[in-house]
C-alpha positions as CSV (number, residue, x, y, z in Angstrom):
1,X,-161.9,19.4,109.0
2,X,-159.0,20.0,111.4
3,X,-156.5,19.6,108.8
4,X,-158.2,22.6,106.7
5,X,-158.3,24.8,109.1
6,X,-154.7,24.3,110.0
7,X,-153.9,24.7,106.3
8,X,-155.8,27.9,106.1
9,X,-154.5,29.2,109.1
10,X,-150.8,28.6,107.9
11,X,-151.7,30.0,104.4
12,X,-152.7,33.0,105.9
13,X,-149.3,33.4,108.2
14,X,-147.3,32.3,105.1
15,X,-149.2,35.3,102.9
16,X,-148.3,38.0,106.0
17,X,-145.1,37.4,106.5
18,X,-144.2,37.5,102.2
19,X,-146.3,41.0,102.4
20,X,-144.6,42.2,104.9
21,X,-141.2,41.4,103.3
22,X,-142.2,43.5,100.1
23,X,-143.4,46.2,102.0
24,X,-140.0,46.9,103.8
25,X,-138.0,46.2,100.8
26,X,-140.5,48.7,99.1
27,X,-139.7,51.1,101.8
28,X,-135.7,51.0,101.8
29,X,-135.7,51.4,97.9
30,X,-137.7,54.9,98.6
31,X,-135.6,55.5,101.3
32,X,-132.6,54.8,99.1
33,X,-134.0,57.1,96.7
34,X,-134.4,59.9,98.7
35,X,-131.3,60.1,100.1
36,X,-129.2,59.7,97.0
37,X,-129.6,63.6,95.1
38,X,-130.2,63.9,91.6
39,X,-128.1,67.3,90.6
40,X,-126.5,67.0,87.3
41,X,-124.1,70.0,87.5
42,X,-122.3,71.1,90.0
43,X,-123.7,74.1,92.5
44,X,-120.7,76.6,90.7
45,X,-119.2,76.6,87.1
46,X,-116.9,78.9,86.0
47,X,-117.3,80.7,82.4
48,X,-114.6,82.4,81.1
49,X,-115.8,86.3,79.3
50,X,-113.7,86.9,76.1
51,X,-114.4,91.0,76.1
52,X,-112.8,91.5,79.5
53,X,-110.7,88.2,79.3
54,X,-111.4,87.4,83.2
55,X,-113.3,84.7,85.2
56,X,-116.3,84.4,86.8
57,X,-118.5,82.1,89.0
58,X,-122.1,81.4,88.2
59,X,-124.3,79.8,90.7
60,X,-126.1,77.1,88.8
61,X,-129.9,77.1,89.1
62,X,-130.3,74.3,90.4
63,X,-130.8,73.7,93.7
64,X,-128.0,72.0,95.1
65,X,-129.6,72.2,98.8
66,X,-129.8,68.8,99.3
67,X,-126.2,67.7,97.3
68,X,-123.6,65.8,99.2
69,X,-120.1,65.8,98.8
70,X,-120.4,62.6,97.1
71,X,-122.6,64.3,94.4
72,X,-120.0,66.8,93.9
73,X,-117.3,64.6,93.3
74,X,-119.6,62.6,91.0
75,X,-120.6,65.7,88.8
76,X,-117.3,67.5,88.7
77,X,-115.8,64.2,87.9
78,X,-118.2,63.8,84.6
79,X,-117.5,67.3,83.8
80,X,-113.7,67.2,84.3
81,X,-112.8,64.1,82.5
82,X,-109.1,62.9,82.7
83,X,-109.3,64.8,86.5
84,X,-110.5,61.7,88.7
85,X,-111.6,63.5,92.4
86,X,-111.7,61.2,95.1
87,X,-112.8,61.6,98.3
88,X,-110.2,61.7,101.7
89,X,-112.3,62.7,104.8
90,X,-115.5,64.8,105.4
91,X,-114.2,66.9,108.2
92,X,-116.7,69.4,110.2
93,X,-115.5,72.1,108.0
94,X,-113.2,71.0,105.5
95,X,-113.6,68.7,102.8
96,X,-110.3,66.5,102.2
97,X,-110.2,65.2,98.7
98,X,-107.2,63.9,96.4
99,X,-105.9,64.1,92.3
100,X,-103.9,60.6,91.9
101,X,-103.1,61.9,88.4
102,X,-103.0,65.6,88.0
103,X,-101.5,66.2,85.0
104,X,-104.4,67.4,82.8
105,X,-105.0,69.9,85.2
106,X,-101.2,70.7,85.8
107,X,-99.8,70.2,82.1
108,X,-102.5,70.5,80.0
109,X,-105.5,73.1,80.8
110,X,-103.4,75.8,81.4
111,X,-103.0,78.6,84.4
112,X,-106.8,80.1,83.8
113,X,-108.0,76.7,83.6
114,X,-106.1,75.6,86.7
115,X,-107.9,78.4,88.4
116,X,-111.1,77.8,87.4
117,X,-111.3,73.9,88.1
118,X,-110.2,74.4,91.8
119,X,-112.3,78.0,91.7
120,X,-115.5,75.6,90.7
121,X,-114.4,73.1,92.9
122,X,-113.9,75.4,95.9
123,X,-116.9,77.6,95.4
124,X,-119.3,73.8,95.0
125,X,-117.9,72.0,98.0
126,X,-118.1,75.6,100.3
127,X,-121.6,75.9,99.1
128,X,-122.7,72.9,101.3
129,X,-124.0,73.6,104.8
130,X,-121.2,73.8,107.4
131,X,-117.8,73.1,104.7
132,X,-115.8,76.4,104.7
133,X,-112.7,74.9,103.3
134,X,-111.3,72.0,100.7
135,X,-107.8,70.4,101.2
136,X,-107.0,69.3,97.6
137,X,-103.7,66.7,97.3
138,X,-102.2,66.4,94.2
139,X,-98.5,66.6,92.6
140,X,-97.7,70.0,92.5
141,X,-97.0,71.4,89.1
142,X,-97.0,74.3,86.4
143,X,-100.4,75.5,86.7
144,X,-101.9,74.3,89.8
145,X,-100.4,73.8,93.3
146,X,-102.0,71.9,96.1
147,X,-103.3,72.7,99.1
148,X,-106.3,74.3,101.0
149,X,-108.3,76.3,99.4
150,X,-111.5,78.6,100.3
151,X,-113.5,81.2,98.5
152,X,-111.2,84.1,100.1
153,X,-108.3,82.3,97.7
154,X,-110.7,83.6,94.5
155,X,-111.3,87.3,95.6
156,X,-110.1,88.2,92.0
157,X,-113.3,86.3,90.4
158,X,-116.4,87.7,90.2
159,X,-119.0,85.8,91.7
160,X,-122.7,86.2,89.8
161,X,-125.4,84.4,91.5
């Protein structure tokens, strides 16, 4: 009789603790899911008007509130392919990222399209709470030319939210 009881008793421990393993795994997968966004474009995108032949920024609908800079790498980089973004630093303000291979955006998109890939860029990463700039390294070239950029360097765009 002794022997069952112990048997129960251990059966019991033994089903607590596996519960109690599926719960926390259960709670870091939510947890995990909450904290990795789900935006599919980026917070800007740049159109391009054929009447007036200029640029402008359009503030996407969706709401980009909770987007990292991670996210914004990750869409810009689907968008943009052949223009692989990587990520530097996350300073307080500025967001360092790098181009290892820039010459799609230097050789072949063009001055306007030069302007609007860092314009789209800019405008995306500024949009987050707290970034006010992007440093951007790449090879300097025709069409583009590194350095740090914030929405004051796109006054000539219009901006449409």
């Amino acid at each position: 009789m002794k022997s069952i009881y112990c048997m129960l008793i251990l059966s019991v421990f033994a089903l607590a603790c596996s519960n109690e393993r599926e719960v926390k795994t259960d709670a870091a997968d939510t947890l995990e899911i909450k904290n990795s966004s789900q935006i599919t474009t980026s917070p800007y995108s740049v159109e391009y008007d054929e009447n007036t032949q200029n640029l402008s920024l359009i503030k996407s609908r969706e709401n980009a509130m909770d987007a990292s800079v991670a996210d914004i790498i990750r869409v810009l980089n689907q968008k943009y392919e052949g223009i692989k973004l990587d990520l530097v630093n996350e300073g307080t303000d500025t967001v360092e990222v790098k181009i290892d291979d820039a010459s799609k955006l230097n050789q072949q998109m063009g001055t306007a399209g030069a302007e609007a890939y860092l314009a789209e860029l800019t405008f995306s990463f500024t949009e987050l709470k707290g970034v006010k700039a992007v440093k951007i390294d790449f090879e300097e070239g025709d069409h583009a030319m590194p350095g740090v950029y914030s929405r004051d360097d796109f006054n000539n765009l219009t901006v449409n939210k």
